[in-house]
N, C-alpha and C positions, 0 to 999 in steps of 0.2 A: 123973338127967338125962333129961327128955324129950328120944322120937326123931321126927320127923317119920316118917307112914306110907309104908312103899318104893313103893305106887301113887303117891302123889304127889311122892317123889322122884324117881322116874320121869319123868311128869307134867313135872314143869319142867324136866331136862335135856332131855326131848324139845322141850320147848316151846324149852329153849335153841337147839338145835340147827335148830329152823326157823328161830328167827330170826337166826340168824346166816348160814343159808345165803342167807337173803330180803335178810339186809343187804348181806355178802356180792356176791350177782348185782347189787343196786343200786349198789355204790358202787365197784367196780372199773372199771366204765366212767368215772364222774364222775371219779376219782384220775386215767387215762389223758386226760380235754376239759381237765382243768384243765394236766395236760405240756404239751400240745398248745398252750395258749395260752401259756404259758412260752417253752415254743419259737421260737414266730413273735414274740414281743420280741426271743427270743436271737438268732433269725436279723438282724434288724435290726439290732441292734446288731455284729452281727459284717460284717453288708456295710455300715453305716457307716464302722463302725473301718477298711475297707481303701482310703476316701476320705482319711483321716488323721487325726491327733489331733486339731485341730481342729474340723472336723467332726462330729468322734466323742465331743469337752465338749458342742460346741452341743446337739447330737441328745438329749444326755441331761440337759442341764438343759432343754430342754423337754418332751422326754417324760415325766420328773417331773414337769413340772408339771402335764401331761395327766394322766398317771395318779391324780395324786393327785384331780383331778374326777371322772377314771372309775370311782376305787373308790368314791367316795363314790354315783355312779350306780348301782354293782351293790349296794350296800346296799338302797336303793333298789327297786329290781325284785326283790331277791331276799323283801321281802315277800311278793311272790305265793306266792311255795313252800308254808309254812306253811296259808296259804290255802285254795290247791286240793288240799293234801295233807286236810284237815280234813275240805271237802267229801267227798270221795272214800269217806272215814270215814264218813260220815254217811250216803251215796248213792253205790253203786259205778258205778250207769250216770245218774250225776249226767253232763247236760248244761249247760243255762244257765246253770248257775251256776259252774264252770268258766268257759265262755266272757266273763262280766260280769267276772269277776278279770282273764283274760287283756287283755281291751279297753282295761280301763284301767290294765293295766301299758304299753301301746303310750299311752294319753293322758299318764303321768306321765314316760314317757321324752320325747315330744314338747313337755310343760310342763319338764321339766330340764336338756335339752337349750338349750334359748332363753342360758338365762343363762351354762350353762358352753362355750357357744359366743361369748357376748360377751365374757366374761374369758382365752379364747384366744390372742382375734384380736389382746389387747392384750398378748400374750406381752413381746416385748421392751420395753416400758416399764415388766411388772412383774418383769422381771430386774436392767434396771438400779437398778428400788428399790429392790432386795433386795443390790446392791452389786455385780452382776455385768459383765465386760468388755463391753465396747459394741457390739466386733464380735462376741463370740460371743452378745449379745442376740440380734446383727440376723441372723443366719446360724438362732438356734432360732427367730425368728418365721417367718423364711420356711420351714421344716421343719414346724410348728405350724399354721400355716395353711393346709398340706396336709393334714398329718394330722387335725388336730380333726375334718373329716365325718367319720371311722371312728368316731368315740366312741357317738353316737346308732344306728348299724346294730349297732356290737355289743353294745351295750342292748335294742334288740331280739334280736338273735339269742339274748341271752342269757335272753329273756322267752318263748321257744320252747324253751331248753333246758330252764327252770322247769315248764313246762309237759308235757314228757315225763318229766322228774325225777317230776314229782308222779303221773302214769301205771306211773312204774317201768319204765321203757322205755327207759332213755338210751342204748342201742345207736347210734342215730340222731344222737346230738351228738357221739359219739365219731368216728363216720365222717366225719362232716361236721367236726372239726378236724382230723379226720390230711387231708383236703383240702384245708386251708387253708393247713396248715404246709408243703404243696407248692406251692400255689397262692401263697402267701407269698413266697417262694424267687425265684418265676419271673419274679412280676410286679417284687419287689426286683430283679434281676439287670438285668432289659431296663431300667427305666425309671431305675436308679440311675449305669448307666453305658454306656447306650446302645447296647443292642443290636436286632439286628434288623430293622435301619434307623431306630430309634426314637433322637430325640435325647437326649442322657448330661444326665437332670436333676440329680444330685446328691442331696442333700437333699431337695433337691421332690420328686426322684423315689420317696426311701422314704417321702416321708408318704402319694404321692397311690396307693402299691405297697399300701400298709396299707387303705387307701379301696376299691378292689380288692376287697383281700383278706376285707374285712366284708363288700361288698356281696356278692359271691360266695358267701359264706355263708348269709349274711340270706334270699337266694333260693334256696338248697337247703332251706331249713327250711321256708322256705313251701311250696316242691315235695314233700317229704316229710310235711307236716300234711294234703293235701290231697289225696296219689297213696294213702298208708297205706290204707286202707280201717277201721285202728282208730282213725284218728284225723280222719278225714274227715269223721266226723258232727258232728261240735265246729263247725266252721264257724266256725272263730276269726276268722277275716277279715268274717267277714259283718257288716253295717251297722257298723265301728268307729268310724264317727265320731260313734253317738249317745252321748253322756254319762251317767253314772250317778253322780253326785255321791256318795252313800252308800259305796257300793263304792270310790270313789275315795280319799275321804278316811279308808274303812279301812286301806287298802292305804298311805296313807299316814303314821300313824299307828305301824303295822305296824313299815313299813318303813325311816321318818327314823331311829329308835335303830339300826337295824341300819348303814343309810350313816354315821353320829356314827362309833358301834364302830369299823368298818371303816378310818376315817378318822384317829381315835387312832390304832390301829395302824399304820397307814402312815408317819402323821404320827411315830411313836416313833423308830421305823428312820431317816427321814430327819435326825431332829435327834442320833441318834446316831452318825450320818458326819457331822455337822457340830461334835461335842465330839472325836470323833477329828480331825479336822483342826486343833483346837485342839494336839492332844498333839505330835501328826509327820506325816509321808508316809509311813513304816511301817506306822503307826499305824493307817491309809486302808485299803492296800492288804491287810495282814490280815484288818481285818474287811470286806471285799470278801469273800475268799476265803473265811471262815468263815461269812458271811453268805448266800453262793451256797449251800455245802453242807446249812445249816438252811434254805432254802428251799425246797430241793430234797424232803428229806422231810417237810417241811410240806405237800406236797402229796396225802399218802395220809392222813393226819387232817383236813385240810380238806373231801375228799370221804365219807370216813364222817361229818365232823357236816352235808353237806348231805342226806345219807342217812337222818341222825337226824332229822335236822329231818322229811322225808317218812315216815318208819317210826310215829315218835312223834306225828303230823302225824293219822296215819290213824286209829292211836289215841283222840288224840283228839274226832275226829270221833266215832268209835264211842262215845263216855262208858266205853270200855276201861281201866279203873285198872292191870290186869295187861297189858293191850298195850303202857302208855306206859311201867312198869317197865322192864319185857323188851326193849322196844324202844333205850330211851335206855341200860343198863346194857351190852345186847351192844356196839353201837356203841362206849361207852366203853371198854370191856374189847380192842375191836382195836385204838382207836384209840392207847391209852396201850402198848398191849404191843407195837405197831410202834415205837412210839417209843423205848420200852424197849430193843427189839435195837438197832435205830440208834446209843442210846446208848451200849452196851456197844462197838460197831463204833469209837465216836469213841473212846472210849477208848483200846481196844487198838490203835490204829494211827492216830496222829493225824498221824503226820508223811508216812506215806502218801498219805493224804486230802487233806493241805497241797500233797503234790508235783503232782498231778492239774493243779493251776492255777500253780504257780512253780517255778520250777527250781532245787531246793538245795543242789545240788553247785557252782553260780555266788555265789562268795563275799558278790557283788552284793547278793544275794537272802538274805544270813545273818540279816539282824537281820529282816524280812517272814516269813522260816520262823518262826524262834522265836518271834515274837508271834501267828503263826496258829496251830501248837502250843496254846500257851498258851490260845487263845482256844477250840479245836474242845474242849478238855477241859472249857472251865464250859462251853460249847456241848451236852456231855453231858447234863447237869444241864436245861440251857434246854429238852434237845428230850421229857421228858417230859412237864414243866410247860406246854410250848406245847402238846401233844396233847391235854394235860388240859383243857386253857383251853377251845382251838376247837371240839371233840367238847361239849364243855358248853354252849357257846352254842349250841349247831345242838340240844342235847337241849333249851333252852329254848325255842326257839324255833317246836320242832315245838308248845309249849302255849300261842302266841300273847304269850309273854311276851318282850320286848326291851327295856323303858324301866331295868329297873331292871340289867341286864346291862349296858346301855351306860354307868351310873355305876361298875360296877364297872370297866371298860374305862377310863375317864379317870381312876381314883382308881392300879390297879397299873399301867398304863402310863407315866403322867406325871409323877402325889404320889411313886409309889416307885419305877418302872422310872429314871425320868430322873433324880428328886432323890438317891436311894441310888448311881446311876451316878454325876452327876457329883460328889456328894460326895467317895465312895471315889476317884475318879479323882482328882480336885484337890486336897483337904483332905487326904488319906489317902495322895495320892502314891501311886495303884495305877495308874497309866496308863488305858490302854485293858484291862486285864482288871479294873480296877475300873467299867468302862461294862459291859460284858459281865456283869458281876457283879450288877450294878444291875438289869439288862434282866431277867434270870434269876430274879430275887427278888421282880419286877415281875408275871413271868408267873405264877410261882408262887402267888403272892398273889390274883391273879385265877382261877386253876382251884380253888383253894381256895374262893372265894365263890361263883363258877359251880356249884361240884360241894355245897355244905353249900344253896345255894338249890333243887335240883333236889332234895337230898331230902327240904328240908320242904316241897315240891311242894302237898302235901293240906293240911297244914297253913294255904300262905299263900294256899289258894283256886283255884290254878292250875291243878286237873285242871278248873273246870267242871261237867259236870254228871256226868264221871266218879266217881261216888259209890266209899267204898269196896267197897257189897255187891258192887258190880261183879264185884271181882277174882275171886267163887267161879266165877260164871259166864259168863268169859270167852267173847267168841266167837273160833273158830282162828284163827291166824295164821299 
C-alpha cells in the first residue's frame, strides 16, 4: 500500500486548518445578517398578527408575493460575489474593477426593480386571479403598495453586503442588521399602531415601517464604504450612472441562473403548503412548524456556501487548483456536518421541537403534534441533503458556473421534490409525510449532482486556467 509522505500529510491538514479558520471568520458573521433578516420578517409578522387574523392572511399573502420577486432579485445581485471574489484572486489591491462590478449591480437592480415594482402595484388583481377573497386582496394591496419601495433598497444594501463578503470583511453587515432588526421593531410599533403622536396606520403602517427600515440601512452602508478607510478607496459611488454594457450583461448572465435557482426553491415550499392544504388544516399547521424549524438551520449552510462562493471565488482568480479543492471541500465538510448534528437533534427529541410552536398537552392540538412529529423526523433526513445541496451551489458558483446548477435545481425540486411528493401523498395515501418525503428526495437528488459536478470540476473545464500543475505550487491561503 502506498503511503503519502508525513511532510505533506502535514502540508494539507495544515493547509486544512487555515482554511477552515479563514472560512470559519468569513461565514459566521454572514450565518448571523442572514438571522437578522429572518428576524425583521419575524418581527413583522408577529406585530401584524396582533392587528388580527385578517390582517395577519392579507399581510402574508402579499408578502409572499413580494418575496417571491425579491428572491428572485437577490439571485440576481448575488452574481456580483463570484465576480469580485475572482478579481480579488487575480489582483489583491484590485481597484476598478471591483467597482465596474459594483456599478452595475446598483444598474441591474435599478433595471429589475421597474418591472417587479409594476407587478406589485397590481397585487390585488393578481390575488384575486389566483382565487383569493376580495377583501383580503384589497387589505394586501394596500400593505403591498407600502411595502414594495423596501424591495430595490434592499437590493442595494444587499449589493454592499456582496461587496464586503467579497473583501472578507462582513463584520460591517452584521452590525448594520442587528440595527435594523431594532430599527425594525420601532419604526413597526409607532407607525402600526400609532404611537408617539403618530397616526395608527395599520398595515400601511408595517409596509411603509419596512421602507424605513431599508432605507435606514441602505445609508449605513454607504456611510460605512466611505468613513472605512479600507474601503473608501473603492469609490463605489463615484460616477454610477456611466454604463458598462459588458460588465453588465456578465453580471447578468452570471447572475439570472442564480435568481431561476433561487426561485424554484421558493417556488417549491410555496406549492408545498398549497398540496397540504389539499390534505387538511392539520396538515398546514405542521408543516408550518416543521418548515420554521429547517429554515431556521438552513441558515448556517446558506452562509457557508456564500462563503464558498468568496473562498473558491479567490481561488479561482488565482488559476489555484489546490485553493478551489480546499476551499469548496472545507466549506462542505461544515456545512453538511452542521447539518448532520441538527439532524441527530430532530431525531432525538422531535416532540420537544414541535412543543416550541404548539401546545400538546391541549387535546386541541393532538392530531398538529403528531403530524409535526412525523414530519421533523423525514425533516432529519431533509436537513442533510439541504446542506449538501446549498454548500454545493455556492462551491459552484465560486467557478462562474450557475447555468447548469439551475437545471439541476428545476429537475430535483419540481420533476421529483413535487411529483414523488404529490404522488406518495395522493396515489400512495401518505398524506403530508408523503409531501415531505418527496421534498427530501428532491433535495437529495440535487446535492447529489451539485456534489458529483463539482468533482469533475477539471474534467468539464470549470477551473479555467486553473491548470492541474497548479496544485504543486499552490500559493498560501
Amino acid at each position: 500500500m502506498l503511503h503519502q509522505p508525513a511532510p505533506v500529510v502535514a502540508h494539507r491538514a495544515q493547509g486544512f486548518r487555515a482554511e477552515f479558520r479563514a472560512t470559519l471568520a468569513l461565514a459566521w458573521p454572514l450565518v448571523l445578517t442572514n438571522l437578522t433578516m429572518s428576524l425583521i420578517g419575524a418581527t413583522d409578522v408577529l406585530m401584524v398578527g396582533w392587528l388580527g387574523p385578517t390582517q395577519l392572511a392579507a399581510a402574508s399573502l402579499g408578502f409572499n408575493l413580494a418575496m417571491l420577486l425579491g428572491i428572485f432579485g437577490m439571485g440576481l445581485v448575488m452574481g456580483a460575489s463570484p465576480l469580485m471574489a475572482s478579481e480579488i484572486g487575480r489582483r489583491a489591491n484590485s481597484v476598478r474593477d471591483i467597482r465596474r462590478t459594483f456599478r452595475q449591480t446598483l444598474w441591474l437592480v435599478t433595471v429589475v426593480a421597474v418591472p417587479m415594482l409594476f407587478i406589485l402595484w397590481n397585487t390585488g388583481a393578481i390575488l384575486i386571479l389566483l382565487g383569493q377573497d376580495r377583501v383580503l386582496a384589497a387589505l394586501a394591496q394596500d400593505y403591498v403598495r407600502a411595502y414594495m419601495w423596501s424591495i430595490p433598497l434592499f437590493l442595494a444594501t444587499l449589493a454592499f453586503r456582496n461587496f464586503l463578503a467579497a473583501l472578507e470583511r462582513p463584520m460591517w453587515s452584521l452590525v448594520v442588521g442587528v440595527i435594523g432588526v431594532a430599527g425594525n421593531i420601532l419604526f413597526n410599533y409607532t407607525l402600526i399602531f400609532g404611537k408617539f403622536g403618530l397616526p395608527a396606520l395599520g398595515l400601511v403602517g408595517a409596509g411603509v415601517g419596512s421602507v424605513l427600515t431599508n432605507m435606514v440601512m441602505l445609508l449605513l452602508m454607504v456611510g460605512v464604504v466611505y468613513r472605512d478607510r479600507r474601503f473608501r478607496r473603492y469609490h463605489l459611488l463615484g460616477r454610477w450612472w456611466r454604463s458598462d454594457w459588458p460588465r453588465f450583461f456578465q453580471m447578468t448572465r452570471i447572475g439570472t441562473p442564480i435568481a431561476i435557482s433561487h426561485a424554484f426553491e421558493a417556488g417549491v415550499f410555496s406549492a408545498a403548503v398549497m398540496l397540504m392544504g389539499w390534505i387538511s388544516t392539520a396538515a398546514v399547521a405542521a408543516h408550518a412548524v416543521a418548515l420554521q424549524l429547517a429554515s431556521l438551520t438552513f441558515m448556517v449552510p446558506m452562509g457557508l456556501a456564500q462563503a464558498a462562493t468568496v473562498r473558491v471565488g479567490i481561488g479561482y482568480g488565482r488559476a489555484d487548483a489546490n485553493h478551489i479543492r480546499l476551499a469548496g471541500w472545507t466549506s462542505f465538510a461544515m456545512g453538511t456536518g452542521f447539518m448532520a448534528a441538527m439532524a441527530l437533534i430532530m431525531l432525538a427529541i422531535p416532540g420537544t421541537l414541535a412543543g416550541f410552536f404548539i401546545d400538546r398537552s391541549n387535546p386541541a392540538n393532538a392530531e398538529v403534534a403528531e403530524l409535526a412529529v412525523s414530519f421533523l423526523i423525514i425533516a432529519a433526513l431533509f436537513q442533510i441533503a439541504d446542506g449538501a445541496q446549498v454548500v454545493g451551489q455556492g462551491m459552484l458558483r465560486g467557478l462562474h458556473d450557475t447555468f447548469v446548477p439551475m437545471l439541476f435545481a428545476l429537475f430535483g425540486y419540481w420533476v421529483i421534490g413535487i411529483g414523488v411528493g404529490a404522488w406518495l401523498a395522493f396515489e400512495r395515501d401518505w398524506g403530508g409525510v408523503g409531501i415531505w418525503t418527496g421534498l427530501a428526495t428532491g433535495l437529495g437528488i440535487v446535492a447529489v449532482l451539485m456534489i458529483a459536478r463539482w468533482m469533475q470540476r477539471e474534467r468539464l473545464g470549470l477551473l479555467g486556467s486553473a491548470a492541474p500543475l497548479r496544485t504543486a505550487v499552490s500559493q498560501p491561503i
